[in-house]
Backbone as CSV, one residue per row, in Angstrom:
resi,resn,N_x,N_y,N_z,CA_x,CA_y,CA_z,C_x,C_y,C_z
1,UNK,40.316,11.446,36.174,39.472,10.289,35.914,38.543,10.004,37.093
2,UNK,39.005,10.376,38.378,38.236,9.988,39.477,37.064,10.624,39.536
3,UNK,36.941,11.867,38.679,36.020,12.923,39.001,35.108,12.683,37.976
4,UNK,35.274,12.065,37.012,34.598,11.981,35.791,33.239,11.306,36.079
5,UNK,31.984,11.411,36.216,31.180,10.930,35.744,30.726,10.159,34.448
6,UNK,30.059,8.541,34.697,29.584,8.608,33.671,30.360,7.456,32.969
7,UNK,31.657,7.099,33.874,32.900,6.474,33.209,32.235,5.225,32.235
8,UNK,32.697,4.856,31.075,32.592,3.982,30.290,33.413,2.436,30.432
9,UNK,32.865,1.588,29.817,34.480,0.520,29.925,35.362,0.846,28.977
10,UNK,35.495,1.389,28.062,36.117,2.377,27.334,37.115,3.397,27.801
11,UNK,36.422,4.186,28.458,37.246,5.262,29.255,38.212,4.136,30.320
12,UNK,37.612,3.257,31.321,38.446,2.568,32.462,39.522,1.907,31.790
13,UNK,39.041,1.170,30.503,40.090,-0.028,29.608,41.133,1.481,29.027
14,UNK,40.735,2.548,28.887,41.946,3.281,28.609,43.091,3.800,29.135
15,UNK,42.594,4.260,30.031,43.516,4.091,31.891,44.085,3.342,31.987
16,UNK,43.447,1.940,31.976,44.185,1.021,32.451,45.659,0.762,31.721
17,UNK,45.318,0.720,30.124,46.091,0.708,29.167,47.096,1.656,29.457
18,UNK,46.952,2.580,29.672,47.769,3.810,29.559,48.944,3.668,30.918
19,UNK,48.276,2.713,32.229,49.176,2.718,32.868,50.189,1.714,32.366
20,UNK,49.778,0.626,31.848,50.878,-0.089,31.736,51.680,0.520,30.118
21,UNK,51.327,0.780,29.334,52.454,1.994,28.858,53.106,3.040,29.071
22,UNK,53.066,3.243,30.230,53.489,4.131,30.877,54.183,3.218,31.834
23,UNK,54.444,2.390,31.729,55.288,1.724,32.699,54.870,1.710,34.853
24,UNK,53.640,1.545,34.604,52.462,1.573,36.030,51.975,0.224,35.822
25,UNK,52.379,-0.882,35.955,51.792,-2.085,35.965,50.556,-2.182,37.016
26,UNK,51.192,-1.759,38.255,50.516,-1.968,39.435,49.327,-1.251,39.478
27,UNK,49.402,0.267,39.434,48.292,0.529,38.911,47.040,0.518,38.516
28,UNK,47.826,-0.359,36.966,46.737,-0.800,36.130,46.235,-1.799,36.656
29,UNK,46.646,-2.939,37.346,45.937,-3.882,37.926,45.171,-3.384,39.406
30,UNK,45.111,-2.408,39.918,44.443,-1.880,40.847,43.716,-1.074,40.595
31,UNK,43.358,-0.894,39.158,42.169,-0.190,38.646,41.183,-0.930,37.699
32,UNK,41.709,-2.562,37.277,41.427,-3.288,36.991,40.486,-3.789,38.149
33,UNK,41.106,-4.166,39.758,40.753,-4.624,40.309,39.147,-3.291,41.105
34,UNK,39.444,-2.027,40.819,38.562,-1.401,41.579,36.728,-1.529,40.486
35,UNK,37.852,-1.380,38.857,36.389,-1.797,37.753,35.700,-2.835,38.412
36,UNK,36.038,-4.384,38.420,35.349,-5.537,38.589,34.698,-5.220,39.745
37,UNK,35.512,-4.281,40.934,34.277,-4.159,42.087,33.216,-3.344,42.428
38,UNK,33.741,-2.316,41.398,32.385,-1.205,41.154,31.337,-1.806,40.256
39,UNK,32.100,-2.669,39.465,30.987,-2.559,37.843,30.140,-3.909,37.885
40,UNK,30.725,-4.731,38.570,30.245,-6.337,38.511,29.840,-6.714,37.177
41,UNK,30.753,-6.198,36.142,30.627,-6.627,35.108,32.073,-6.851,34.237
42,UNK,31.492,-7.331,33.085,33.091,-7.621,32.383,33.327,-6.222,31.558
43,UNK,35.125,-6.969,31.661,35.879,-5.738,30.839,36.001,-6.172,29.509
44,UNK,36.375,-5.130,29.182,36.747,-5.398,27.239,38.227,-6.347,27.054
45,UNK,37.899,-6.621,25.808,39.481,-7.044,25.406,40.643,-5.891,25.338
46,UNK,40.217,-5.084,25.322,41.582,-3.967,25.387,42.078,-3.976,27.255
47,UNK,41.205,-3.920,27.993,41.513,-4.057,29.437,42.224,-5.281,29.748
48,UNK,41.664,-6.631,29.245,42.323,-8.059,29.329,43.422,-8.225,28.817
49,UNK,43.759,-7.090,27.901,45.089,-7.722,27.461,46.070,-6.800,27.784
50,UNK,45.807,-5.611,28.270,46.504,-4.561,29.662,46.854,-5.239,30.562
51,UNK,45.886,-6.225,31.436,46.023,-6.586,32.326,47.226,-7.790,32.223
52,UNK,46.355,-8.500,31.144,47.618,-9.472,31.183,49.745,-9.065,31.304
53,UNK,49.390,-7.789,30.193,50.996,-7.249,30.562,51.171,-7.308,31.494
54,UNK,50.104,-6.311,32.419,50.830,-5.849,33.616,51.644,-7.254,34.126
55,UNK,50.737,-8.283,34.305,50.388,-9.474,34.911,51.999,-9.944,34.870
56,UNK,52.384,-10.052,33.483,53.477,-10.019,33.160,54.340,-9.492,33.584
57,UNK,54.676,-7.954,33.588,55.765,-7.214,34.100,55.873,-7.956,35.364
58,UNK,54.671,-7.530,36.170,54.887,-8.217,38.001,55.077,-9.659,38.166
59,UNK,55.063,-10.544,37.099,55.306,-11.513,37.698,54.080,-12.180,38.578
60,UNK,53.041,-11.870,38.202,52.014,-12.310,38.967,51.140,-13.592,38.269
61,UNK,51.806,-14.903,38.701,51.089,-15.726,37.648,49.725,-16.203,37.896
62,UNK,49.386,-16.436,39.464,48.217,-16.550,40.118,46.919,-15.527,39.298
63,UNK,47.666,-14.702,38.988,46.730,-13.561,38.356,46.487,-13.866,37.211
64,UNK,47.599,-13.973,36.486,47.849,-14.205,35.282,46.754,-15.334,34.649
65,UNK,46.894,-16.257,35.326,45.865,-17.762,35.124,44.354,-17.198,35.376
66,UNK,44.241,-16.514,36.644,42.971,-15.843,36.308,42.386,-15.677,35.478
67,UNK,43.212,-14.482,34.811,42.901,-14.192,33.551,42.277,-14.640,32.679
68,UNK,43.668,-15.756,32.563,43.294,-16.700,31.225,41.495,-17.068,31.409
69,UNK,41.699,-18.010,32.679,40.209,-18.216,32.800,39.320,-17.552,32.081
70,UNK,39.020,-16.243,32.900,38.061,-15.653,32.102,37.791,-14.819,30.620
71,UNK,38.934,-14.997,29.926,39.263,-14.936,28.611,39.170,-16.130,28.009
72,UNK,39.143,-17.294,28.979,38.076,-18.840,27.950,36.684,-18.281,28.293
73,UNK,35.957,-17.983,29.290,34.760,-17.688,29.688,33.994,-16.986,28.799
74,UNK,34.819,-15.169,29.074,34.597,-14.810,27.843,34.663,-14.359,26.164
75,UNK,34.806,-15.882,26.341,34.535,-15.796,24.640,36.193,-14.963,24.014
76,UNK,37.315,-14.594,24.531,38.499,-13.808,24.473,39.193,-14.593,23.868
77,UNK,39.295,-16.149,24.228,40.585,-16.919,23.742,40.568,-17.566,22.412
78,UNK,39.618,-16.621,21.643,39.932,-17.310,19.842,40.733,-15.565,19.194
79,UNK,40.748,-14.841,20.101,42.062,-13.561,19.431,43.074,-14.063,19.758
80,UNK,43.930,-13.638,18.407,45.471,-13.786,18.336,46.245,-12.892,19.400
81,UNK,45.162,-12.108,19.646,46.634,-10.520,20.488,46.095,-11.286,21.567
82,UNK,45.212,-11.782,22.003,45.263,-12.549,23.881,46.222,-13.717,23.923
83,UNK,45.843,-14.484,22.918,47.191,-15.746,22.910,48.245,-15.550,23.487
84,UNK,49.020,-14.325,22.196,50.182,-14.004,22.080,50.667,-13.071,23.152
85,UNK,49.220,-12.706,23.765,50.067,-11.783,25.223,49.830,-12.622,26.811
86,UNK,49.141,-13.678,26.446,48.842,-15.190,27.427,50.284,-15.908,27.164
87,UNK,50.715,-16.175,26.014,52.511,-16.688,26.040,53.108,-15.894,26.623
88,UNK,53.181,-14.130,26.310,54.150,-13.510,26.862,54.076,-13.307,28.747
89,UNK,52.882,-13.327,28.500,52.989,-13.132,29.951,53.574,-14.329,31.247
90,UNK,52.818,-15.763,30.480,53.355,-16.757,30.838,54.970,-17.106,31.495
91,UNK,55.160,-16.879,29.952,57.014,-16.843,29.922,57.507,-15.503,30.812
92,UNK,56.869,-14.379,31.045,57.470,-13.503,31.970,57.343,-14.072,33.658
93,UNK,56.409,-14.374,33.423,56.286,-15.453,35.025,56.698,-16.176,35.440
94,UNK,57.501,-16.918,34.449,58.533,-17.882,34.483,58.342,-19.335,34.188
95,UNK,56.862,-19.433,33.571,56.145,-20.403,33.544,56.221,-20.783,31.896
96,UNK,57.380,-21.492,31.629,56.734,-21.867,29.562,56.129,-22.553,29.632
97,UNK,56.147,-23.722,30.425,55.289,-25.160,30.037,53.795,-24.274,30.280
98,UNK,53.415,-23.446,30.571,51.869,-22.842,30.309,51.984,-21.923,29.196
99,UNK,53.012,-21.007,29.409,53.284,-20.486,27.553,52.738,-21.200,26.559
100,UNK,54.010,-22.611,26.063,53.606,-23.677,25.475,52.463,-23.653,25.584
101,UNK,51.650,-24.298,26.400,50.384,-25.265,26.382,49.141,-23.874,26.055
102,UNK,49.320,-22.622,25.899,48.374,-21.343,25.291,47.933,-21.976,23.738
């Protein structure tokens, strides 16, 4: 992937995906984090809701809320699969009363 020219948000949101099914949370959020600094642009909903797992697995709620943010921003938080992976991730963080309030 590093070598690839040309990369898409497509191609990056697939990676990313792929790490956290693959059980690479970290990873995926450090390729999350290298997109936003190469691309200065937004990711897809397939990347946002990668991320959010990861977000989840690690326990990273600071991140996690990020997220959310910019999934009200952009335009993300009227899908059902961001909700429902904004609760899960929530509740993996240890946080319901923000679960709840998704």
């Amino acid at each position: 992937f590093d070598r690839a020219t040309g990369k898409s948000s497509v191609s990056w949101s697939a990676i990313i995906s792929g790490y956290v099914k693959n059980g690479q949370p970290e990873e995926a959020i450090n390729l999350l984090s290298k997109f936003r600094t190469e691309h200065q642009c937004c990711f897809d909903l397939v990347a946002l809701i990668s991320a959010l797992k990861a977000c989840g697995d690690l326990a990273l709620l600071v991140f996690c809320q990020q997220l959310h943010c910019y999934a009200l921003k952009a335009g993300f938080s009227c899908y059902k699969s961001v909700l429902n992976t904004l609760i899960s991730a929530y509740s993996k963080c240890g946080n319901v009363e923000l679960a709840w309030d998704v």
